[in-house]
C-alpha positions, 0 to 999 in steps of 0.5 A, spaced: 205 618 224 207 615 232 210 610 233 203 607 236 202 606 228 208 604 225 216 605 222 217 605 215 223 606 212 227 605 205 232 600 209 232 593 207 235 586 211 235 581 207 231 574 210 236 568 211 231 564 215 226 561 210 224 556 214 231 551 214 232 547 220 239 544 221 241 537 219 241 532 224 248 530 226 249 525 232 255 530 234 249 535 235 245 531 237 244 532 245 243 541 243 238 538 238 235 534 243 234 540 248 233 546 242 226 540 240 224 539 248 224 547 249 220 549 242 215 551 245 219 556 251 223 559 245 217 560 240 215 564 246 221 568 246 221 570 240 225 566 235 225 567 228 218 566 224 217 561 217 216 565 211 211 562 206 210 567 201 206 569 194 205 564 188 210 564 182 212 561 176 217 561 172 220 568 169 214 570 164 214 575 158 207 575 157 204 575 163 204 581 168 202 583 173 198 588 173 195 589 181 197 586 188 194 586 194 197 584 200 194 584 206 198 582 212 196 580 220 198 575 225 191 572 224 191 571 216 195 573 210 191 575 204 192 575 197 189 578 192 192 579 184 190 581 177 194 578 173 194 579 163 196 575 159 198 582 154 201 576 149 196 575 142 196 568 144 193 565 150 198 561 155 198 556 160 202 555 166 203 551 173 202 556 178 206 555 185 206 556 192 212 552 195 211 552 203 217 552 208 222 547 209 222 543 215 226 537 217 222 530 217 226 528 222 224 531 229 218 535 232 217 537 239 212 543 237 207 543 231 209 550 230 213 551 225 211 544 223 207 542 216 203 545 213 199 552 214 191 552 216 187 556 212 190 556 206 185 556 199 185 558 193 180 562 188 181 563 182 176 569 178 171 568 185 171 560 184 175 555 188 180 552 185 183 544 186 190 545 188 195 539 188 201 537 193 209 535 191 214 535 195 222 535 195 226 532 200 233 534 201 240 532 204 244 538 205 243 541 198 242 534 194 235 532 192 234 526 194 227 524 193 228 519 188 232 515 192 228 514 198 223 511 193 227 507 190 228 504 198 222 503 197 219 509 202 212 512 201 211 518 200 208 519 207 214 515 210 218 521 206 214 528 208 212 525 215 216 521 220 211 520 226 217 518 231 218 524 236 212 529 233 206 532 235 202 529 230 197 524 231 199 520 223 200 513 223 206 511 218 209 504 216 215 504 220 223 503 217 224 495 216 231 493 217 235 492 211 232 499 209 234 503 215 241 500 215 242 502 208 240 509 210 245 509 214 250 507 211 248 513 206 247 518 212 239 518 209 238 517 217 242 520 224 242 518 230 238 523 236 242 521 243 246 516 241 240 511 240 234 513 236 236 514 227 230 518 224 231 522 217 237 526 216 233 530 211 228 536 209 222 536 206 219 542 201 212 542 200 209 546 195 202 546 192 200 548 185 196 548 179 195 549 173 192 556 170 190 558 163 191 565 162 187 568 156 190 572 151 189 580 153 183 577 159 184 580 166 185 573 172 183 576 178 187 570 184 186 570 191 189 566 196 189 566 204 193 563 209 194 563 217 202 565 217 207 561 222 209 566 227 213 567 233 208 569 238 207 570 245 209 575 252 215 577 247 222 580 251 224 585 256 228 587 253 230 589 245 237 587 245 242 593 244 237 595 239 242 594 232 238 588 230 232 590 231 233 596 228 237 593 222 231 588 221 224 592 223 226 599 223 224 603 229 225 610 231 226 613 237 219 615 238 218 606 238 222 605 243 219 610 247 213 608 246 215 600 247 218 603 254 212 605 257 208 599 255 213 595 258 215 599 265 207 598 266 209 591 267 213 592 273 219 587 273 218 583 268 218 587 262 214 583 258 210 586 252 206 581 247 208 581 241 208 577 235 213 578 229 211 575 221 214 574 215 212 573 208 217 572 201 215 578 197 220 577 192 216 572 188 213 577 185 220 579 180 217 572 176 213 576 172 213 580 167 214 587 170 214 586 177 208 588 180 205 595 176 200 597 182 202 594 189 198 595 195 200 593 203 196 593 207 198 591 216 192 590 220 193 591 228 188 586 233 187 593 236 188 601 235 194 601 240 199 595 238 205 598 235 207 596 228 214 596 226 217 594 219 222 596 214 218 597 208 219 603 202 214 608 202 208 612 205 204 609 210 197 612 211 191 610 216 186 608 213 181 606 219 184 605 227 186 598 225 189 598 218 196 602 215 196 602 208 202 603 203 202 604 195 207 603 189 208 603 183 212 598 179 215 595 184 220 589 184 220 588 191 228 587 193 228 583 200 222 580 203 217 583 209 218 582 216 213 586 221 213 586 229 207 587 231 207 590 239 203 590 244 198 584 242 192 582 246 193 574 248 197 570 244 197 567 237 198 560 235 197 558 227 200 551 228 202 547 222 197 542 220 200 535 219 203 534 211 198 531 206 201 529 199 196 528 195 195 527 187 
């Protein structure tokens, strides 16, 4: 198919990116500092999205999945899966849905921020209640009991209010708190003069899920993705990491250079990139027997490019759909979507920890 519609290829590159932000330190603290200020330019330049994915448990050897389809665009993902329990005995499981890590400790955009909009769970068409935890990190070390045995709340660990575009009262640090958080490197110090918190903060939503012996459960889910969106580049680099990361051809970057020579000087094409972690679905028993994808483009000319096993067809004007069987999905998804009318902005919504 034309490079209009998209480029799928076999290569692979794995997603580094999940959402990480680096720790706060005072000697990086002026780069930060302008990195934070800038959010909103950069995120319009393009720097990577935040990957949220699928919903996981713990590996199972009773429950398969048994169908997948996954429907992806810069507005909305959407998930729909048919799970069976082919054990003799019905079996129950927390389900999770772990959230992009952010740090808790400086925000100039929401962008990349909290927690996604729209997101729902529906389980054999009914609504399902969903409840929040979180995990708060230093470096690689949990240490979310420690900050409660400060005496922080969980408000005051998975949302700080200084320097963020959430308007969110929180109880502010006292004193003999925030000097022994010092102490510990729990706090750093932005500019030589503010300490806000060192730490990350993973939020992840789950529930709990009977899964009756030899009984289909059919679960959906949607979200509004974090993207990097807006006027795009005037340019795709030397074209090495793009190609590593979304595969285009010759006839992509043909098509992409005609789009951007229309735009005189600047060279700009809309375009708004998005990821999702597919490798969750390895958690299940045979990986995923019968998987669907699905790109859905804004509009019949954007281009779409990816990197993704398979055979896409056209289904209609906006829509490219690939299927697979047995699939146990080695690295996760990563789509551009080019030449895109206006701007996206799925912002994150402030942090809600609830019961």
């Amino acid at each position: 198919m034309g490079a209009t519609d998209f480029r799928a290829a076999a290569a692979y590159r794995s997603r580094t990116g999940q959402g990480r932000v680096m720790r706060v330190h005072t000697v990086l603290a002026a780069a930060v500092l302008a990195l934070a200020c800038s959010a909103p330019a950069v995120a319009n330049d393009g720097i990577g999205s935040v990957s949220a994915g699928g919903i996981l448990f713990g590996k199972t050897d009773a429950v398969a999945m048994k169908k997948e389809v996954l429907s992806v665009s810069a507005e909305l993902i959407k998930v729909e899966y048919e799970f069976l329990n082919e054990s003799k005995a019905d079996v129950e499981e927390t389900i999770f849905f772990p959230l992009p890590e952010y740090s808790s400790g400086y925000h100039g955009s929401p962008t990349y921020y909290g927690q996604p909009q729209q997101f729902s769970v529906e389980v054999d068409g009914k609504r399902k209640a969903y409840q929040t935890t979180f995990v708060a990190k230093l470096d690689s070390n949990d240490v979310t009991a420690r900050l409660h045995q400060l005496g922080l709340s969980d408000a005051q660990i998975a949302y700080f209010p200084s320097h963020t575009p959430f308007d969110k009262k929180v109880a502010p640090l006292t004193a003999a708190q925030s000097k022994i958080m010092i102490r510990e490197g729990l706090l750093a110090q932005l500019y030589d003069e503010e300490w806000v918190p060192a730490w990350t903060v993973k939020v992840i939503y789950l529930w709990q899920q009977k899964f009756p012996a030899g009984k289909v459960v059919r679960v959906r889910h949607q979200y509004a993705p974090f993207v990097a969106a807006g006027p795009g580049a005037s340019y795709l680099g030397d074209g090495n990491e793009f190609e590593k990361k979304y595969c285009g051809d010759k006839a992509f970057y043909k098509t992409w250079n005609r789009l951007a020579a229309k735009q005189g000087e600047s060279g700009f094409v809309n375009a708004v990139w998005v990821s999702y972690i597919l490798t969750t679905g390895n958690t299940w028993k045979n990986g995923i027997e019968d998987f669907t994808l699905n790109l859905i483009k804004g509009k019949p000319d954007e281009l779409v490019s990816l990197c993704f096993p398979g055979t896409f067809s056209k289904i209609n004007p906006t829509t490219l759909q690939v299927k697979l069987r047995n699939f146990h999905p080695k690295q996760d998804l990563d789509v551009y979507f080019g030449n895109v009318e206006g701007t996206v902005a799925n912002d994150g919504v402030a942090p809600q920890i609830r019961p």
